[in-house]
C-alpha positions as CSV (number, residue, x, y, z in Angstrom):
1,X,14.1,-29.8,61.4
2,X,12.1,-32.7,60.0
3,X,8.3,-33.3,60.9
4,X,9.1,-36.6,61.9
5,X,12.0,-35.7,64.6
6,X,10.0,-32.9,65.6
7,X,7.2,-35.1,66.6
8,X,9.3,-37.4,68.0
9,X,10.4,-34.7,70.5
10,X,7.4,-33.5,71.2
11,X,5.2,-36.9,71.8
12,X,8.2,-38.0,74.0
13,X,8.3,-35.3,76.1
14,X,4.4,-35.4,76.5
15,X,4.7,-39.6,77.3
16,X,7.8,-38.2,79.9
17,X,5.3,-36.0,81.9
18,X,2.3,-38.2,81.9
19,X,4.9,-40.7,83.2
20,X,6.3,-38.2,85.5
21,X,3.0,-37.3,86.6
22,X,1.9,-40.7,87.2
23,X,4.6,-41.5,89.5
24,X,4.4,-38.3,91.1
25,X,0.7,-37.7,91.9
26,X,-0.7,-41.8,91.3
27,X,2.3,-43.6,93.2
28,X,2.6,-41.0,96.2
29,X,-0.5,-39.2,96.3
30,X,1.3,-36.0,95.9
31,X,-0.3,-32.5,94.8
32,X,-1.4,-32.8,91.5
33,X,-0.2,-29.2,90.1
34,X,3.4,-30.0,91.9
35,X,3.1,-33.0,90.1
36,X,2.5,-31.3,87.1
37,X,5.1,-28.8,87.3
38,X,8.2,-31.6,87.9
39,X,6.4,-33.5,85.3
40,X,6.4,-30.3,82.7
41,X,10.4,-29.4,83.7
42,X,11.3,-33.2,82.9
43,X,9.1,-32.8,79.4
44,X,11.1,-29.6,78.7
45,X,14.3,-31.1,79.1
46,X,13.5,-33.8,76.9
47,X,11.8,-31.5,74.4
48,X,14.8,-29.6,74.1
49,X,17.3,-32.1,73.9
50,X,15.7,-34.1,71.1
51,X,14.7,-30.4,69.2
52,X,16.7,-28.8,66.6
53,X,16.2,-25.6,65.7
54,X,15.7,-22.5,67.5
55,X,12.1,-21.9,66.0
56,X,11.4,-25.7,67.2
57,X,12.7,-25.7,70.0
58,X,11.1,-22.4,71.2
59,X,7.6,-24.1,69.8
60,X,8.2,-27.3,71.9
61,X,8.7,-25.4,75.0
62,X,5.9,-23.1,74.5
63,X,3.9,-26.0,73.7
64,X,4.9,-27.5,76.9
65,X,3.8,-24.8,79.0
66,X,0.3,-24.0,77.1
67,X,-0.8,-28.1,77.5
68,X,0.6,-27.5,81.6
69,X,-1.8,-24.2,81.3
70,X,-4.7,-26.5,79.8
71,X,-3.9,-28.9,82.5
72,X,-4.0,-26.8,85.7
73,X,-7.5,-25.6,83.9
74,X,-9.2,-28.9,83.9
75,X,-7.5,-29.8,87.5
76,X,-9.0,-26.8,88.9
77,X,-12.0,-26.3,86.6
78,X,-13.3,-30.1,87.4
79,X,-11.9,-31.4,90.6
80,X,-13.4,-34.5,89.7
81,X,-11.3,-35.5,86.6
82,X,-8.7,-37.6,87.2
83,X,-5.0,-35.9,86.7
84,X,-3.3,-38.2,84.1
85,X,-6.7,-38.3,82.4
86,X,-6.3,-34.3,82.5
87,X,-2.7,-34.5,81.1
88,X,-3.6,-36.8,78.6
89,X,-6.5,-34.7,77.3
90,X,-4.4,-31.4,77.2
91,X,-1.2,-33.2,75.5
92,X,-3.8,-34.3,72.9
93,X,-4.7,-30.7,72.3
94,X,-0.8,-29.2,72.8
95,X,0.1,-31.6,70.1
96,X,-2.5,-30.3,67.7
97,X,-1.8,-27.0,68.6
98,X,2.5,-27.4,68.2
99,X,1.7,-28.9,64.4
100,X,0.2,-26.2,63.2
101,X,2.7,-23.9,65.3
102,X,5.2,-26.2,63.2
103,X,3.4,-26.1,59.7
104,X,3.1,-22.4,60.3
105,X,5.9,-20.8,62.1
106,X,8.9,-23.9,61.5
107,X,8.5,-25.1,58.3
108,X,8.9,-22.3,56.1
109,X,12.9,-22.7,56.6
């Protein structure tokens, strides 16, 4: 799989969930980690649609759940934060973490 179509997949699942969680949490004031969790089955779907590969694919979804796992830390860490600032924040670091997952573990097909 191409960097480029790997990214692809992986910043359109993350734009999904923060959408997701948005209209979740923002629009109906729902629970933020129930939020989350719709939001982070909607991302994987995506994820694995647009993904080819196994190894890609398998790195997307794991990359979905460790930003979820950064998220519910900053939700419950800091109450105060808001919880599409949270997602944002741990997609940024999921995404750095899933290209050098790729560069490492993907690439060397």
């Amino acid at each position: 799989m191409r960097l480029a179509r790997f990214t692809a997949a992986l910043i359109a699942g993350f734009l999904l969930e923060v959408l997701v969680l948005h209209l979740l949490h923002g629009a109906s004031g729902g629970p933020a980690f129930l939020a989350g969790l719709a939001a982070l089955a909607a991302a994987m779907a995506v994820m694995w649609v647009i993904g080819e590969g196994r190894r890609a694919r398998y790195l997307l979804l794991t990359t979905a759940l460790f930003g979820y796992g950064l998220f519910a830390a900053l939700v419950f860490g800091s109450p105060d934060i808001q919880p599409v600032t949270a997602r944002l924040l741990s997609s940024l670091a999921a995404i750095a973490f899933a290209l050098f997952g790729y560069a490492r573990f993907v690439s060397r097909d």
